[in-house]
C-alpha positions in Angstrom: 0.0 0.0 0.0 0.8 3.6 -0.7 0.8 6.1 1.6 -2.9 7.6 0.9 -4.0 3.8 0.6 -2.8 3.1 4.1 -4.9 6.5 4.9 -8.1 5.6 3.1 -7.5 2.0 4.5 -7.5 3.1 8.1 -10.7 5.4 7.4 -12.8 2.8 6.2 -12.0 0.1 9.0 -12.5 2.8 11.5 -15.9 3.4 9.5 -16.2 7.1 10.9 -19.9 8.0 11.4 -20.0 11.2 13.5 -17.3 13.4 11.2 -16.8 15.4 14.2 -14.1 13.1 15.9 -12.6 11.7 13.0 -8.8 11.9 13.5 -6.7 14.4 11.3 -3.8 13.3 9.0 -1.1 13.3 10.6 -3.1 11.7 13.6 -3.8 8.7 11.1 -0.2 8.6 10.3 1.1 8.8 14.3 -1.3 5.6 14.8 -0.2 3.9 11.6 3.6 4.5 12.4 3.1 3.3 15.7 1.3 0.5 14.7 4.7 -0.3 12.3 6.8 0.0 15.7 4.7 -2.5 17.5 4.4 -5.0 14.8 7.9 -5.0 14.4 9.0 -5.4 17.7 5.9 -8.3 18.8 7.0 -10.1 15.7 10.9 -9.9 16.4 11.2 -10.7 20.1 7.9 -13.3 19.9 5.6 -11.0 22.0 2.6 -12.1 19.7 -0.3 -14.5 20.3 1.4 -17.1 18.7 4.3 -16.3 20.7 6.8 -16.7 17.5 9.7 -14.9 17.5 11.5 -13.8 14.0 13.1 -16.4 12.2 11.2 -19.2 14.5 8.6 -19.7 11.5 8.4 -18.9 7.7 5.6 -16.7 8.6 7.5 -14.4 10.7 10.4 -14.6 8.4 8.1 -13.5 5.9 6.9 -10.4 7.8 10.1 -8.7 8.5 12.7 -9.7 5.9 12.6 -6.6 4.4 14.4 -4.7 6.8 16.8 -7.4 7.2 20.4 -5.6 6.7 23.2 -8.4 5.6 26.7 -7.4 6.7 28.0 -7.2 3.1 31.1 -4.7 4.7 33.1 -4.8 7.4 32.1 -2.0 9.8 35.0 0.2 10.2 37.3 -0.9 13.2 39.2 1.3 15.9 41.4 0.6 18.8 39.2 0.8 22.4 40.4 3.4 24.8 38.8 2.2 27.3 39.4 -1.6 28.2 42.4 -3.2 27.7 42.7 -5.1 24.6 39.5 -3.9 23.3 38.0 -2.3 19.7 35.3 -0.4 18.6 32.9 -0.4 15.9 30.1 1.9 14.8 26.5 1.2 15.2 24.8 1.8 12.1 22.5 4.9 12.0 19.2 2.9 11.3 19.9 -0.3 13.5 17.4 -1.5 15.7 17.9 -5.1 16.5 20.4 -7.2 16.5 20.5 -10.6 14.3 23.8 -12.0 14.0 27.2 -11.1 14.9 30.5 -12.3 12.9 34.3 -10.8 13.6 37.5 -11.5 11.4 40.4 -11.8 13.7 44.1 -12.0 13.2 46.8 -13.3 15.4 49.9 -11.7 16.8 52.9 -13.2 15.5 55.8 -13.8 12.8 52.7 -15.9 10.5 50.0 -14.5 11.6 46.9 -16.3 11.2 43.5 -14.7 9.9 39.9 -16.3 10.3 36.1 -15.5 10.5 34.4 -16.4 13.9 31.6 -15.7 16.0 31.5 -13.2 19.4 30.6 -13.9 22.8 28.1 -12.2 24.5 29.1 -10.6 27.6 27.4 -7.8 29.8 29.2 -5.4 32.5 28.5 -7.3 35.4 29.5 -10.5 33.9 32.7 -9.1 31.9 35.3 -9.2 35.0 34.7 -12.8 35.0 34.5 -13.8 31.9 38.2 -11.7 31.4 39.7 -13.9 34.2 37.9 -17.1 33.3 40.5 -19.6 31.8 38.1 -21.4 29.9 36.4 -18.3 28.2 35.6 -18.3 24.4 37.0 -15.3 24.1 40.8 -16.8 24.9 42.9 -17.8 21.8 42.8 -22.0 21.8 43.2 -24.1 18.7 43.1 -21.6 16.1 39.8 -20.3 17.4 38.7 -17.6 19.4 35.3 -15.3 20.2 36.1 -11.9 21.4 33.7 -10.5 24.0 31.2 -8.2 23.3 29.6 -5.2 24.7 27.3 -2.1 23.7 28.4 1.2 24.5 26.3 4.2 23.4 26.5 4.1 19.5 29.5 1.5 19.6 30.0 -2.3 19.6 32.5 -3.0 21.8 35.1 -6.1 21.2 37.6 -7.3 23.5 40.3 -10.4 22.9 42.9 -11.5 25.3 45.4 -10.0 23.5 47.2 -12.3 21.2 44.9 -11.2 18.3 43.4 -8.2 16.8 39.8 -7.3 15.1 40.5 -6.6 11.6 36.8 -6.8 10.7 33.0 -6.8 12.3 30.1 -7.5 10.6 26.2 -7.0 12.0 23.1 -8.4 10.4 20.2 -6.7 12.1 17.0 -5.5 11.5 16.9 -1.6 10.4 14.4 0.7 11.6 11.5 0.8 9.5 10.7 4.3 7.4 8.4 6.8 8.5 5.3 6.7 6.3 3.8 9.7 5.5 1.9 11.9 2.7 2.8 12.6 -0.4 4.7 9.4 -1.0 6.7 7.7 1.8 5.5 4.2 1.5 5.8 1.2 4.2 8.9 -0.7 3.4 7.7 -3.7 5.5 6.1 -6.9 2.7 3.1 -6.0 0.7 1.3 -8.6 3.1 1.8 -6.6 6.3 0.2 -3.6 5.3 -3.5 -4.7 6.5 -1.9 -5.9 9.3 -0.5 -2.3 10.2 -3.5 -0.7 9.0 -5.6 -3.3 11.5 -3.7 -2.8 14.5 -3.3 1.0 14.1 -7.1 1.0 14.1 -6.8 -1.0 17.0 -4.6 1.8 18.8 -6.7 4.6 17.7 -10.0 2.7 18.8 -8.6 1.9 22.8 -7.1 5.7 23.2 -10.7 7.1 22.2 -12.7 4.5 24.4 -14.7 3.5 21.4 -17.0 0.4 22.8 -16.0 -1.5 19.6 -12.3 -1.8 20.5 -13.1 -5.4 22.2 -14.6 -6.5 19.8 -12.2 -5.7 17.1 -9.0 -6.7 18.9 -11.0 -9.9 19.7 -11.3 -10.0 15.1 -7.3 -9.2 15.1 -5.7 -11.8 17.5 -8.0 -14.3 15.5 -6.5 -13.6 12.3 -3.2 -13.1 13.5 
């Protein structure tokens, strides 16, 4: 759906008969967008009725793999300043979740040694241990080695035990979705979502405004869903 269609759409399921309260616009489009937010994040982290995560069924793969972003660059990499062996990379400007983390390290040596591997997740109150843990991924062993990893404002934070480097990260996530609005910003979520969106925004609108017939139409949604 267009922009205007997701309007009209939204009129018509809301089926308006006393002109004197129907929304504006830009109201139209504040419910519709936050409609986008909420089915994107239900149908990520499985907060849904059929409690399905992304990625746990073709259906939910279907519904968000458009704003699937593949790491086809490596995000640029800098030198940490603030833990020991540690580096840096960017957080792109229109992530919002996270779906899979790859680093490309490179030992310290004479022949060094470069491969591709995963990261270990980490968090501040479990970093001290996991630094001093002997057994921790994140310790070179066997050619193999998952730095730790952190967050840190708009960085990713990587830190190895010091006998490699990061030469390369790479992030697939899912990127925020865009804005719709009129003239012609469009919802870049799959054609099939749209009356989805549409639904649920009417949804929204229907509980903020105490209409009597929001029961009954959330009861018509989570049936469909």
């Amino acid at each position: 759906m267009t922009a205007r269609e997701m309007q009209i759409a939204f009129e018509r399921e809301s089926s308006f008969i006393d002109p004197t309260i129907k929304p504006s616009s830009t109201e139209i489009f504040w419910w519709i967008n936050r409609s986008i937010e909420t089915f994107v994040k239900t149908r990520w982290d499985g907060n849904n009725p059929k409690h399905e995560g992304f990625e746990q069924s073709q259906k939910r793969i279907d519904d968000l793999r458009t704003l699937v972003k593949e790491p086809t660059t490596t995000l640029v990499i800098s030198a940490g300043t603030v833990k020991p062996n540690s580096y840096t990379a960017p957080i792109p400007v229109d992530y919002m979740f996270t779906l899979g983390e790859e680093v490309s390290i490179t030992t310290i040596g004479t022949s060094p040694v470069t491969s591709r591997e995963g990261i270990t997740e980490t968090s501040v109150d479990k970093y001290v241990d996991d630094i001093v843990n002997p057994f921790s991924e994140h310790i070179y062993h066997n050619g193999w080695a998952r730095p730790l990893r952190l967050y840190r404002g708009s960085l990713v934070e990587l830190i190895t035990d010091g006998t490699y480097t990061i030469v390369g990260y790479y992030l697939r996530y899912l990127m925020k979705p865009t804005v719709v609005a009129l003239p012609s910003t469009s919802c870049d979520l799959p054609e099939h979502t749209h009356y989805e969106i549409v639904k649920g925004a009417v949804r929204m609108y229907l509980e903020n405004i105490k209409d009597p017939r929001y029961q009954t139409y959330n009861n018509e949604i989570v049936t469909s869903e």
